[in-house]
C-alpha positions in Angstrom: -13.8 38.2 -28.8 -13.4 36.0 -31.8 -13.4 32.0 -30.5 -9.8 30.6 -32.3 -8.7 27.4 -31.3 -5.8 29.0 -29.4 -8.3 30.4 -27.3 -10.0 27.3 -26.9 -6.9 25.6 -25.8 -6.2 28.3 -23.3 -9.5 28.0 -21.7 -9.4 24.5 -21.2 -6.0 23.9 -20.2 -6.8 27.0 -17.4 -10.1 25.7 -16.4 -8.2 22.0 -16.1 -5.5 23.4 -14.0 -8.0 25.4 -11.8 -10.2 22.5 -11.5 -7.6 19.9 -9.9 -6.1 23.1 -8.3 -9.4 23.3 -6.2 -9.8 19.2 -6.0 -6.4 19.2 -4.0 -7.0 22.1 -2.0 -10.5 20.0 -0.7 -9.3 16.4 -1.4 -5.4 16.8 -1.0 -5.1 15.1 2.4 -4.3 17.1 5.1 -3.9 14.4 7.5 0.3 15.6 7.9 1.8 19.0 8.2 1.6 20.0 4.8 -1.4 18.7 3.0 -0.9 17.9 -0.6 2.0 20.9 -0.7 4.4 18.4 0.8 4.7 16.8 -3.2 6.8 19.0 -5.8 3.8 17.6 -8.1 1.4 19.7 -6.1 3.5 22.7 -6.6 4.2 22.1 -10.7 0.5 22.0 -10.5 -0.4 25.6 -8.8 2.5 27.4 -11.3 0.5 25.7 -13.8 -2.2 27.3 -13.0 -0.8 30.9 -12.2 0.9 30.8 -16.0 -1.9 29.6 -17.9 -4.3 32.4 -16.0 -1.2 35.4 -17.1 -1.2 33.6 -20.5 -5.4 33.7 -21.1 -5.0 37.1 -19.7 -2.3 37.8 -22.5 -4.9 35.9 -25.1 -8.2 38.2 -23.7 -6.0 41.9 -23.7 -5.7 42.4 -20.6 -2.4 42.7 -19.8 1.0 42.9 -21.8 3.0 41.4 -19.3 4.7 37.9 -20.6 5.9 36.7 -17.5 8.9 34.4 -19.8 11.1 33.2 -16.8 8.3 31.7 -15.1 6.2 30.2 -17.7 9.9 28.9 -18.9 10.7 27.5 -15.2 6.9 26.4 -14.9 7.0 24.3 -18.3 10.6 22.9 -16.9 9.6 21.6 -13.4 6.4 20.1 -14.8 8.9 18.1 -17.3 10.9 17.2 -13.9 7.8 16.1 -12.3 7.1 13.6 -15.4 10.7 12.7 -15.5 11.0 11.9 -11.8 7.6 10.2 -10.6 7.6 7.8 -13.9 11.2 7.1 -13.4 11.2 6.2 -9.7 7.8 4.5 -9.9 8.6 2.1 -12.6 12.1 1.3 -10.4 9.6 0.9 -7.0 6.5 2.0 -6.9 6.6 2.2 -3.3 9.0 4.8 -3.6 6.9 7.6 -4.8 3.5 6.2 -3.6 2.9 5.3 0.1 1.2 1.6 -0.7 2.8 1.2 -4.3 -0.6 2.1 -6.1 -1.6 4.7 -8.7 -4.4 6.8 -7.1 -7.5 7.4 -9.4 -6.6 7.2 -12.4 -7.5 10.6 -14.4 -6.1 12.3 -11.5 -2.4 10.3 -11.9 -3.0 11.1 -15.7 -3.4 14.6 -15.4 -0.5 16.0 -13.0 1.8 13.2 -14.5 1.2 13.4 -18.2 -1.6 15.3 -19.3 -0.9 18.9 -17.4 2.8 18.9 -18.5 1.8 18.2 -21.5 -0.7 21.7 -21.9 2.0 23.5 -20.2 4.8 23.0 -22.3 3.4 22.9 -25.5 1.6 26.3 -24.6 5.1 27.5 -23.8 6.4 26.5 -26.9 4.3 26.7 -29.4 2.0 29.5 -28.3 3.3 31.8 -26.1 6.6 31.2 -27.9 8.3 31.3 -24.6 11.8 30.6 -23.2 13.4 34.5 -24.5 14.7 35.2 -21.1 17.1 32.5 -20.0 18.6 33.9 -16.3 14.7 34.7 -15.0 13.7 31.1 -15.5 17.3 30.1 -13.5 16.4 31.9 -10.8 12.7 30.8 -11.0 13.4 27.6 -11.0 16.3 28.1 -8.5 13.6 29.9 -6.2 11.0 27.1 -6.2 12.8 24.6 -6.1 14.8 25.8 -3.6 11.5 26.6 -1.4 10.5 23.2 -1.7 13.9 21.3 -0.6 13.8 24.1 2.4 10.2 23.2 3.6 10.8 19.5 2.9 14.3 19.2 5.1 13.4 22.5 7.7 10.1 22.1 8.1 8.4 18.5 6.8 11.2 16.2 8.3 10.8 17.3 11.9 7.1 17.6 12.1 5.9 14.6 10.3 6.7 11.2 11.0 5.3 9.4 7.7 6.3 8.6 5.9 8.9 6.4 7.6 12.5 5.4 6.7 15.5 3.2 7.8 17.5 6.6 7.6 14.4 9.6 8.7 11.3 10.6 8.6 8.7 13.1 7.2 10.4 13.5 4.1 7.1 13.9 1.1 8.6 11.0 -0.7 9.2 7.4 0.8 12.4 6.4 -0.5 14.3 10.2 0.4 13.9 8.8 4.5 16.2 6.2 3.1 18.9 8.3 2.2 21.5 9.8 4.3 21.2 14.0 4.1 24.6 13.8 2.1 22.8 11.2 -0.5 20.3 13.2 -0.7 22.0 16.6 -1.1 23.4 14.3 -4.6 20.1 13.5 -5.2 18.7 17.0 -5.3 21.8 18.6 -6.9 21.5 16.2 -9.8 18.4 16.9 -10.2 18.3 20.4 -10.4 21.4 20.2 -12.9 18.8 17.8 -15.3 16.4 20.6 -14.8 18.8 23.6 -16.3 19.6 21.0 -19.3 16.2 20.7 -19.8 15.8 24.5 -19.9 18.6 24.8 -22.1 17.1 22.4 -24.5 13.7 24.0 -24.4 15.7 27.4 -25.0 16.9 25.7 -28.4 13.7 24.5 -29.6 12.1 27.7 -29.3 14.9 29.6 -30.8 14.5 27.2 -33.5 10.9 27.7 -33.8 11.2 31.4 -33.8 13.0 31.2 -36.7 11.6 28.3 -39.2 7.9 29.1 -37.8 7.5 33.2 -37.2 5.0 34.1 -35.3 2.4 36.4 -38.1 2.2 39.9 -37.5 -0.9 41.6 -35.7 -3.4 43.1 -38.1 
């Protein structure tokens, strides 16, 4: 197999994402129920690295399968991840962070800037992604969905950090602040910014499609 730069890219950003995949399965903290899979960072992270290993399988021949709607929804909830944790951290850095402090720094710089980055411009520009609009709703409706479930079923009532004036358990310290109503807001808005970011992802491919066609195979 010929070494292109696409390839190249491919094989670092999957060796990236299944690097820090394996650093947060050892070095996630499993001291509450949950471990590391209590953050939506955690799980942007993991979809990260199940698309880029379907997309080098793509790149290597073997397999045909595109997998659109979830390398769309992946690309999307990575965006949310960068979105979100910069947002609230500049606001309160306690809010996201249980002592106010980035951890180490290439980690913070990989799931919050770096990863996103790979994944979305390797949805974009490479894999020439986001064909298949209602797939990537209901992939992002499904794990984002699964998340809010195990964080209000599951995390709340069998963790007790971190703490709040409101709960407890919740991944994020300033959600045990917020009434379940509040929060309800908070995640519905949320998910709404997610399918406008989809949408606008939709139009930028559709856009490169046409100005920048993708050559033909020899």
């Amino acid at each position: 197999m010929t070494l292109t730069p696409r390839l190249i890219f491919r094989w670092i950003a999957f060796l990236l994402a299944a690097g820090y995949c394996i650093r947060m399965l050892v070095f996630g903290g499993w001291g509450d129920f949950g471990g590391p899979f209590r953050f939506l960072t955690v799980w942007a992270l993991f979809c990260s690295f199940f698309a880029f290993s379907r997309m080098m399988a793509i790149e290597e021949g073997r397999s045909v399968k595109r997998w659109d709607g979830f390398v769309a929804m992946t690309a999307v909830l990575n965006t949310m991840v960068v979105m979100l944790y910069w947002r609230l951290y500049f606001a309160d850095p306690a809010s996201v962070t249980p002592d106010g402090q980035l951890g180490a720094w290439h980690l913070e710089m990989y799931l919050h800037a770096v990863g996103p980055a790979l994944q979305v411009i390797d949805a974009l520009f490479i894999h020439r992604g986001f064909r298949r609009l209602l797939p990537a709703v209901g992939w992002l409706f499904g794990v984002i969905g699964a998340f809010l479930a195990m964080s209000e079923l599951v995390l709340q009532p069998l963790n007790t950090s971190p703490s709040g004036t409101v709960t407890s358990g919740l991944p994020y310290p300033f959600l045990n602040n917020l009434e379940f109503a509040d929060r309800a807001v908070f995640y519905a808005t949320n998910f709404g910014a997610a399918l406008v970011i989809l949408l606008i992802y939709t139009g930028i491919a559709w856009v490169l499609r046409r100005r920048f066609p993708a050559p033909a195979a020899p």
